[in-house]
C-alpha positions as CSV (number, residue, x, y, z in Angstrom):
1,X,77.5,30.2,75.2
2,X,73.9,31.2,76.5
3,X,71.8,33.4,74.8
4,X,71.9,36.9,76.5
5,X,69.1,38.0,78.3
6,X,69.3,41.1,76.2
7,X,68.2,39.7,73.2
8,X,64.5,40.3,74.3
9,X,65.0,43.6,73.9
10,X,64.7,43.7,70.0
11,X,61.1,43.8,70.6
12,X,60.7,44.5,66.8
13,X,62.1,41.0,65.4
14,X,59.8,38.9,63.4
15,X,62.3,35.9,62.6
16,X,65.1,34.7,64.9
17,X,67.3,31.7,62.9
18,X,70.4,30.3,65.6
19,X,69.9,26.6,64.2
20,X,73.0,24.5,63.9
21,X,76.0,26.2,66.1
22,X,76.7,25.3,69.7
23,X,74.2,27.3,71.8
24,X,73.5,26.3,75.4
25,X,71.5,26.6,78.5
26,X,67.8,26.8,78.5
27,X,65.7,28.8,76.5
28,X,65.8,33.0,78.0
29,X,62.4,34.2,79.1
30,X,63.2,37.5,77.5
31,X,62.3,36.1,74.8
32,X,58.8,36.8,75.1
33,X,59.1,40.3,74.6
34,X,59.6,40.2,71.3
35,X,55.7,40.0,70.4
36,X,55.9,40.0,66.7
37,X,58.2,37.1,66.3
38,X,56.6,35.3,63.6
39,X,59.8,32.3,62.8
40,X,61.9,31.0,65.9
41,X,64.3,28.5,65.1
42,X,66.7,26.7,67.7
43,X,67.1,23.5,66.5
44,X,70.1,21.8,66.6
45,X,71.8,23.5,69.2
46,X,72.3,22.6,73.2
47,X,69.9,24.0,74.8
48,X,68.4,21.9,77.6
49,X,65.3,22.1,80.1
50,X,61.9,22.1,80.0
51,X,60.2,23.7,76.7
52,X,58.4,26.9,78.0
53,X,55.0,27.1,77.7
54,X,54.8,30.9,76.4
55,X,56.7,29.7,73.7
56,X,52.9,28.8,72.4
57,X,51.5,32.0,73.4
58,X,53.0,34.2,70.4
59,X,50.1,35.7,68.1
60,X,51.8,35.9,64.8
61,X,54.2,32.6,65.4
62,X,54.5,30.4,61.9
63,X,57.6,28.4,62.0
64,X,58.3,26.9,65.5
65,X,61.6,24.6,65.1
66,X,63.2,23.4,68.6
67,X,64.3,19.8,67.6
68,X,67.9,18.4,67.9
69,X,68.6,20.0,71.0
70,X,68.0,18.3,74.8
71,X,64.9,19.9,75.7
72,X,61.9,18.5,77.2
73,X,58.0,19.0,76.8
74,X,56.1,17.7,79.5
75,X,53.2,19.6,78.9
76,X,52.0,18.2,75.0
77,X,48.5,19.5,75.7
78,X,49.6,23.6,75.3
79,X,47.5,25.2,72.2
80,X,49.5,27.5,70.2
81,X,47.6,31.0,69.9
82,X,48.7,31.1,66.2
83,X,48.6,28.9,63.0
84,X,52.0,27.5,62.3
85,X,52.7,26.2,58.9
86,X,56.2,24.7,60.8
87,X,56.8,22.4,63.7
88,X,59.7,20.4,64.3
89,X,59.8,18.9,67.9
90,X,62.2,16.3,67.1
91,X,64.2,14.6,69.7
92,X,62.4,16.4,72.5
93,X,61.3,13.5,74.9
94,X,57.3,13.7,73.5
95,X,55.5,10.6,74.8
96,X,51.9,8.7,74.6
97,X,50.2,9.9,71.2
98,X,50.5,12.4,68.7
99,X,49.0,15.6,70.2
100,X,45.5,16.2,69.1
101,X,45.8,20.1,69.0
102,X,48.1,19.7,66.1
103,X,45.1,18.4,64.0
104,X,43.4,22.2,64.9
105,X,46.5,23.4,62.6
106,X,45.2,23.6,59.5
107,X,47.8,25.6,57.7
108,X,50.5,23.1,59.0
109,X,53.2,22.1,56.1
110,X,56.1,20.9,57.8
111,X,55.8,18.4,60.6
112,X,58.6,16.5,62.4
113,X,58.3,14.6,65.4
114,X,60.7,12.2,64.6
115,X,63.1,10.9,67.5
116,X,60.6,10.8,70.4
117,X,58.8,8.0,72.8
118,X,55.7,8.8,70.8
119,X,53.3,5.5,71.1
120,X,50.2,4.0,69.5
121,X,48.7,4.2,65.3
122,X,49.0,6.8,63.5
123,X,45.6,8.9,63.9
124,X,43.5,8.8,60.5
125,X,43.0,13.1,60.7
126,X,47.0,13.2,60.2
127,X,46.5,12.4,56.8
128,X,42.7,13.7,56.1
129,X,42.7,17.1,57.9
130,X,46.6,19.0,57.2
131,X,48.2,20.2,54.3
132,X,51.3,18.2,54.9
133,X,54.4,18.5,52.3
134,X,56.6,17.0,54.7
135,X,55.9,14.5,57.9
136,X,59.3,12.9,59.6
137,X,57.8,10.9,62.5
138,X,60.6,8.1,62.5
139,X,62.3,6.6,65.5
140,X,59.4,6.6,67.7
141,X,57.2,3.7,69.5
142,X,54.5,3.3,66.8
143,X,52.6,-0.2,66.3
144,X,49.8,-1.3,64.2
145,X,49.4,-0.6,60.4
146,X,49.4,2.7,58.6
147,X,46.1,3.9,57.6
148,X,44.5,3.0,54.8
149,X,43.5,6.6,54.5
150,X,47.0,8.1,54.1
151,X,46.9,8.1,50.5
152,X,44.6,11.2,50.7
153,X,47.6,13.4,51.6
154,X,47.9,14.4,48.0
155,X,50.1,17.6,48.9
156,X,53.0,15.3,50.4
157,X,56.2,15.1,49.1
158,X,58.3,13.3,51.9
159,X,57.2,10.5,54.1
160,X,59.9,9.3,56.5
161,X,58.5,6.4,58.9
162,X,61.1,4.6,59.8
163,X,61.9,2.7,63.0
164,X,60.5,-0.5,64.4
165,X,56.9,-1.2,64.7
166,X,54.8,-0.9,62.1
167,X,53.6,-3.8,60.4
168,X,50.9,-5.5,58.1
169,X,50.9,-4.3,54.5
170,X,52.4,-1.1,52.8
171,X,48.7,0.2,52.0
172,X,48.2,0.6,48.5
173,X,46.6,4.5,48.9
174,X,50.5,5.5,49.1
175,X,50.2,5.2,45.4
176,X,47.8,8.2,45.5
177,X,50.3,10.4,46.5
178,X,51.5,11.7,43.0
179,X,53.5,14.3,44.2
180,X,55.5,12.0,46.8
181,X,59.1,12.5,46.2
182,X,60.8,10.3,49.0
183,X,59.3,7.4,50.8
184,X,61.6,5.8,53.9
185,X,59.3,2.6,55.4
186,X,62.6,1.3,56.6
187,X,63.0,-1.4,59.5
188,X,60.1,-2.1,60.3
189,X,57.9,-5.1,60.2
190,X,55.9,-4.9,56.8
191,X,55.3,-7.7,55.2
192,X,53.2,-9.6,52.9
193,X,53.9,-9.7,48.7
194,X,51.1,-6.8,47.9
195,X,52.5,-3.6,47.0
196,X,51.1,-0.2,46.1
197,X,51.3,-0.1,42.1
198,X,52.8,3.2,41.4
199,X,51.6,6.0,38.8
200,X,54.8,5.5,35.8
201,X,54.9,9.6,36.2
202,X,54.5,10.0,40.0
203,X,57.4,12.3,41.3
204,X,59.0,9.2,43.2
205,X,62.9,9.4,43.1
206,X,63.8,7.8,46.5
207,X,62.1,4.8,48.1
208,X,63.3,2.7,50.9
209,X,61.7,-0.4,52.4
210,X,64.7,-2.0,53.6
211,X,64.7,-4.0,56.7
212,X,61.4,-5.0,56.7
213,X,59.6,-8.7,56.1
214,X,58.8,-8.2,52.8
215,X,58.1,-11.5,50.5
216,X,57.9,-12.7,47.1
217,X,59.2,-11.7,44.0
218,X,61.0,-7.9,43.8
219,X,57.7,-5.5,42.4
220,X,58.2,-4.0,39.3
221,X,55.7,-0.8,39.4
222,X,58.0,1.6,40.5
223,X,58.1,5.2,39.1
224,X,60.0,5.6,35.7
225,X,61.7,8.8,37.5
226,X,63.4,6.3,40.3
227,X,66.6,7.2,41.3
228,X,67.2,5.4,44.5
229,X,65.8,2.1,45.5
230,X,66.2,0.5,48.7
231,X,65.0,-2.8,48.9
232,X,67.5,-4.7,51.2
233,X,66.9,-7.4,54.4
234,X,63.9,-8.2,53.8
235,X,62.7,-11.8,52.6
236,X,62.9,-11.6,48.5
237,X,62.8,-14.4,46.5
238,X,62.7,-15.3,43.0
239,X,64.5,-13.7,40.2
240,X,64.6,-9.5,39.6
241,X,62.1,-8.3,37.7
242,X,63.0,-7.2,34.2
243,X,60.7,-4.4,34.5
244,X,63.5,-2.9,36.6
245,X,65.4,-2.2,33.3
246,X,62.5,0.9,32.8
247,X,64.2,2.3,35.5
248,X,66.7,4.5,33.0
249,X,67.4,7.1,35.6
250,X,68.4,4.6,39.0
251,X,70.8,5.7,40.8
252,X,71.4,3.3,43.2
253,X,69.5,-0.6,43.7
254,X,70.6,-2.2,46.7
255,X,69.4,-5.9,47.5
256,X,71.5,-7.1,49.3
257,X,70.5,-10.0,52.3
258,X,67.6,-10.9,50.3
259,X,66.7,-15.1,48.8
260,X,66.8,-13.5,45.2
261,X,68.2,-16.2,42.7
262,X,68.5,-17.5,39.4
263,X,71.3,-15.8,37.1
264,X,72.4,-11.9,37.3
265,X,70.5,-11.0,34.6
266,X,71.7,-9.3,31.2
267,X,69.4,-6.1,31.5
268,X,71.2,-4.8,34.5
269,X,73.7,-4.2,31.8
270,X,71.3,-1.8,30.0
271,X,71.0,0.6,33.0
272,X,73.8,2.7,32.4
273,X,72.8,5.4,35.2
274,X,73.6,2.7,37.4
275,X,75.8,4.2,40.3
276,X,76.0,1.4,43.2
277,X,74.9,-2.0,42.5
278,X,74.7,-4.2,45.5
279,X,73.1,-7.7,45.2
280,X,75.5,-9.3,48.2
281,X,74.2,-11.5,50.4
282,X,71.3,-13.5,48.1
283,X,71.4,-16.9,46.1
284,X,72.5,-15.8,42.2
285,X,74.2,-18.2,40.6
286,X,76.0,-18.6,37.2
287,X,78.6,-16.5,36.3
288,X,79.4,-12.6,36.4
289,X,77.7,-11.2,33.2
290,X,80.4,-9.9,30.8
291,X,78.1,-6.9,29.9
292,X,78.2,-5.2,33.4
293,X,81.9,-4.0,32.1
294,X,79.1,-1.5,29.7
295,X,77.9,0.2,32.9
296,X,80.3,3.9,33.0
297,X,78.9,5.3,35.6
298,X,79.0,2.2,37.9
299,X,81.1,3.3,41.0
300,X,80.3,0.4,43.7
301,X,79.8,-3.4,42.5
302,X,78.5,-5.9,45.4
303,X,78.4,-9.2,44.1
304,X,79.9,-11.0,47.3
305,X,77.6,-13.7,49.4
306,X,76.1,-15.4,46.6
307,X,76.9,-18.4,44.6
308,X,78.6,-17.5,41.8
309,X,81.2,-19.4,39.7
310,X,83.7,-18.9,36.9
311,X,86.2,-16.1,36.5
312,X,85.2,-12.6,37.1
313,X,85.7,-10.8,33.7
314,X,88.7,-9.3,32.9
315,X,86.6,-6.1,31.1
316,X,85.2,-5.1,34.9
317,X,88.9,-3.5,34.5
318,X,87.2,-0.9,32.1
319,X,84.6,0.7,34.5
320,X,85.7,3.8,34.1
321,X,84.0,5.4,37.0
322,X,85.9,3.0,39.6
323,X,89.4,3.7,37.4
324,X,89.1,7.7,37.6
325,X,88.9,7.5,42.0
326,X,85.9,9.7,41.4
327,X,84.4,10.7,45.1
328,X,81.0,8.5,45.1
329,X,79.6,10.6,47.9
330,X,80.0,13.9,46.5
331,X,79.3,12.6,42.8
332,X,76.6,11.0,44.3
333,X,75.0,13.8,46.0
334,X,75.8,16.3,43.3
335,X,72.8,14.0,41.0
336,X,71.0,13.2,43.7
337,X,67.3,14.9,44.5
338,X,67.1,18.5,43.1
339,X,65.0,19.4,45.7
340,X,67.2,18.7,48.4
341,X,68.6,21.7,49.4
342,X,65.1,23.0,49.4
343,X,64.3,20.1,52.2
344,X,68.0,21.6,54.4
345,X,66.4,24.9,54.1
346,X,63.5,23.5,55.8
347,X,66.0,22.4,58.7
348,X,66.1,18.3,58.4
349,X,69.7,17.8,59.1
350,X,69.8,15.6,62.2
């Protein structure tokens, strides 16, 4: 249903939370009686229309959340009276470039602006002049290359950039960004065999630069704490790293539609956290390694595309993770990032 009118009359409410159910209709003006609402939260909902503009006019406002719903802002040039450490505005039609009055909010943690017609580079002061922990800007209409200053965004610990534009190198700053804990470059149009050469202990455990144009051999310098590695459709070649095997808490290595050859090699046999293993879709050759029967915890084994020979090992019967039917999603997830839950409290669930 709508949001009653009434609701305007709890003048004393500092934080309203309605994300995720099935409100509609556009957003009440009563609203804006409630003068010491510090958190407002819509997001993921139905409501529809234009985004007010006295929605920017609260005093005390810190978390302003609105994405996932079907409203508009036509008006990106409205200064909010406060200093908001929150802002999502995903999915709500935003166009031309990033609004410059967000680089006034200097307090600003959270930002998502993902899902919009935004266009142009990325503006240098996005990474030089906010505190930014987390910055979802994927699914837009970027183009150019990321800024070589980005890697002075020390604080962040998620970087999602995916879509379709961006292109030229992965700048090697990103490896300043020791307390990065998720990294999504996906499908877009880096390329070149350079890559940022990443701290050992950086906090790293998810990186995905799959679909991209990315050449050469498969980089080794990823953080020991990786956990997920997406590194799939691009244009790999050579033979995987062995550095990989340092890897002893990975998760999940997927790449698949790459040009990566030679034999699958024995040290894949040595990573026993291995969970999903897909290498479909390249040029191995040779025959299925007997010691990938050692990996327990293997749920998901890709092997398919390639050009393998020789009969597929009778002791791949003794994965005991495929035998036992466990649930891969939900054993998955239930290893997968410890700070997760802290990133749905922050309202990211498209």
């Amino acid at each position: 249903m709508e949001l009653p009118t009434e609701i305007g009359n709890l003048s004393n409410i500092g934080v309203l939370i309605l994300r995720r159910n099935y409100l509609s209709g556009e957003i009440p003006p009563s609203i804006r009686k409630t003068e010491r609402l510090q958190v407002l939260v819509l997001e993921n909902n139905l409501f529809f229309g234009e985004i007010p503009t006295w929605l920017f006019n609260f005093n005390y406002l810190t978390e302003l959340s609105l994405g996932g719903n079907k409203l508009i802002m036509k008006n990106a040039r409205i200064v909010p009276r406060s200093m908001l450490f929150k802002l999502s505005l995903r999915s709500c039609n935003l166009s031309g470039q990033i609004p410059f009055w967000i680089s006034k909010q200097t307090e600003l943690f959270f930002l998502d602006l993902s899902d919009n017609k935004l266009e142009g580079t990325l503006p240098q002061w996005l990474f030089q002049s906010l505190p930014l922990e987390i910055l979802l800007l994927s699914n837009n209409n970027w183009s150019g290359v990321l800024p070589d200053t980005m890697g002075q965004a020390t604080k962040m610990s998620v970087l999602m950039l995916s879509g379709k534009h961006f292109s030229g190198p992965i700048p090697a700053s990103i490896s300043n960004m020791l307390q990065l804990k998720l990294l999504d470059l996906s499908s877009n149009r880096f390329s070149g065999n350079h890559f940022p050469i990443f701290n050992p202990n950086s906090s790293l455990v998810y990186i995905d630069l799959s679909s991209n144009k990315l050449s050469g051999q498969v980089p080794a310098t990823f953080p020991l704490g990786i956990r997920v590695l997406l590194l799939s459709q691009n244009e790999f070649s050579h033979v995987l790293p062995q550095n990989l095997s340092n890897s002893s808490q990975l998760l999940y290595l997927d790449v698949h539609s790459n040009n990566i050859g030679g034999e699958i090699s024995n040290f894949l046999s040595h990573m026993s956290s291995l969970q999903i293993l897909n290498l479909r879709n390249n040029s191995f050759k040779g025959s299925i390694p007997i010691n990938l029967s050692s990996l327990n915890a293997l749920q998901i084994l890709d092997l398919s595309c390639n050009n393998l020979s020789g009969i597929i090992p009778h002791t791949l019967g003794n994965l005991s993770a495929m035998i036992n039917h466990y649930d891969v999603s939900s054993s998955f997830t239930s290893q997968f990032l410890p700070w997760a839950n802290s990133l749905a409290l922050w309202a990211y669930s498209p």
